[in-house]
ROROTOR-153801 format. One record per residue (C-alpha): x, y, z. Coordinates in steps of 0.5 Angstrom, whole numbers, plus 500, padded with zeros to 3 digits. Example, Ala and Ser with C-alpha at 12.3 -4.5 7.8 and 13.67 -1.06 7.14 Angstrom:
<rs>
<r><xx>525</xx><yy>491</yy><zz>516</zz></r>
<r><xx>527</xx><yy>498</yy><zz>514</zz></r>
</rs>
This chain:
<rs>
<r><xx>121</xx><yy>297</yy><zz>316</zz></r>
<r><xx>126</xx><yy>290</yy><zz>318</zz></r>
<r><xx>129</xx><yy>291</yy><zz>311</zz></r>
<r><xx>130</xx><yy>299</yy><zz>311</zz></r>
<r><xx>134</xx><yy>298</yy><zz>319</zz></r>
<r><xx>138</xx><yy>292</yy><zz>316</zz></r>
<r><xx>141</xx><yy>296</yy><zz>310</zz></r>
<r><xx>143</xx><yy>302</yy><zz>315</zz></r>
<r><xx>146</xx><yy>298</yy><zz>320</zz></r>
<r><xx>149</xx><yy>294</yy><zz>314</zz></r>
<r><xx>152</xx><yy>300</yy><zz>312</zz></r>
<r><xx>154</xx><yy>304</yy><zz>317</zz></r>
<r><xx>158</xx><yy>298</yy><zz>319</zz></r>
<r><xx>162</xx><yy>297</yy><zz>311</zz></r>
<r><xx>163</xx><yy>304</yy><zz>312</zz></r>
<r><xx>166</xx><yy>303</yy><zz>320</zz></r>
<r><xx>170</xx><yy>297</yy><zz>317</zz></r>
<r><xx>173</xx><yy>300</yy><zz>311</zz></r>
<r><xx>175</xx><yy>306</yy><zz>315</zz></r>
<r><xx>178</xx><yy>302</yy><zz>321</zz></r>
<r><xx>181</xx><yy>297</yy><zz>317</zz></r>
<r><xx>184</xx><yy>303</yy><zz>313</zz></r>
<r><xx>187</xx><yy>306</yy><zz>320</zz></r>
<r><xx>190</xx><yy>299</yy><zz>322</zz></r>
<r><xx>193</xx><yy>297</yy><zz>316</zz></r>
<r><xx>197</xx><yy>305</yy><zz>317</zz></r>
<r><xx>199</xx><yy>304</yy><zz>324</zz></r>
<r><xx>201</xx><yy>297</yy><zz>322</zz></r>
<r><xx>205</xx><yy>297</yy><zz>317</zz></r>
<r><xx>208</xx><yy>304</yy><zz>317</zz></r>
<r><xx>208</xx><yy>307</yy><zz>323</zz></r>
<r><xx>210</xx><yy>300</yy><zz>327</zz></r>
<r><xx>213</xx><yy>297</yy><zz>321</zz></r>
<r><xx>209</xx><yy>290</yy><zz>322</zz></r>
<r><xx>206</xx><yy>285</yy><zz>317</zz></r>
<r><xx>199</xx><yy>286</yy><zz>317</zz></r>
<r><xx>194</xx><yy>281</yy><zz>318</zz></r>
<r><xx>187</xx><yy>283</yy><zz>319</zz></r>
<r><xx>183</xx><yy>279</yy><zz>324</zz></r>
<r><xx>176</xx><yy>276</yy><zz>318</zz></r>
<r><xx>173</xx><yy>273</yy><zz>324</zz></r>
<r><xx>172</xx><yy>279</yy><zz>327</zz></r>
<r><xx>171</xx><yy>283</yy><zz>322</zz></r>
<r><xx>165</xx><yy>279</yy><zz>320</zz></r>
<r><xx>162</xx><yy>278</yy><zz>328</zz></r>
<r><xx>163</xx><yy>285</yy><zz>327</zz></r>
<r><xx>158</xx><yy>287</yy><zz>321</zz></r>
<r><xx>153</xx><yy>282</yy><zz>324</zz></r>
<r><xx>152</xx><yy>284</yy><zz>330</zz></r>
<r><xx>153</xx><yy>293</yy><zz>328</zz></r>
<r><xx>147</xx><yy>290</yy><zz>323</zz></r>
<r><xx>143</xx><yy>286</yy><zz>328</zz></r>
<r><xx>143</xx><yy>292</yy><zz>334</zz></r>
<r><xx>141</xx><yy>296</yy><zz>328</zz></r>
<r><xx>135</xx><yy>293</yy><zz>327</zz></r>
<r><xx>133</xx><yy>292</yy><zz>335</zz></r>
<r><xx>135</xx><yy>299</yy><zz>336</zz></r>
<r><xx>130</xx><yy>302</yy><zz>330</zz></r>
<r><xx>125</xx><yy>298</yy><zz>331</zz></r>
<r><xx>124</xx><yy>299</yy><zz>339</zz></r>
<r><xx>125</xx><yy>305</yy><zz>337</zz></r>
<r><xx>119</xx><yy>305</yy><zz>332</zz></r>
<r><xx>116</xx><yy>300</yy><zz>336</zz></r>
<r><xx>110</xx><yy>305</yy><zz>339</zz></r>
<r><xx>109</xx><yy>308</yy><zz>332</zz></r>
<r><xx>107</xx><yy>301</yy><zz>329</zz></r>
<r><xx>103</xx><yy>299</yy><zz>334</zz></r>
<r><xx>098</xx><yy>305</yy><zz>335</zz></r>
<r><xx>091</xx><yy>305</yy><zz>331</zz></r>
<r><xx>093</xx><yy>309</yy><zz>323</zz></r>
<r><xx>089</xx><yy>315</yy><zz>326</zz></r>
<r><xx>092</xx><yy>316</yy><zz>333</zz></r>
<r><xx>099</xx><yy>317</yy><zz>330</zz></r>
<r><xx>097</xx><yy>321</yy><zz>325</zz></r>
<r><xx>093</xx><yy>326</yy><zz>329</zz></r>
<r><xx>099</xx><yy>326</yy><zz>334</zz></r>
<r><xx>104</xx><yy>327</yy><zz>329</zz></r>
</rs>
């Protein structure tokens, strides 16, 4: 369950990180002709935590489903 949350939040921060990364690099050096110098630090900071708030989220979110007797969920489902 962990494992599925993680690559999801993995995910969807490469993809916001790769778009972001992409947009600043065109306003950067073509729109206001500076010299680009992507912030890694924050980047990485970034990614961890997208990926760790992925994980809290989902598995609170799950958290009434994995805690409940098999035949409750399934009855109520």
């Amino acid at each position: 369950m962990v494992c599925e949350y993680a690559l999801l939040g993995l995910a969807t921060a490469l993809v916001a990180m790769t778009l972001g990364l992409a947009g600043g690099w065109f306003v950067t050096t073509q729109i206001l002709e500076f010299e680009w110098q992507p912030p890694l630090g924050l980047l990485a900071a970034t990614v961890a935590l997208g990926t760790v708030a992925t994980i809290g989220f989902g598995l609170a979110g799950a958290w009434s489903v994995l805690s409940a007797r098999p035949n409750a969920a399934l009855r109520s489902a």
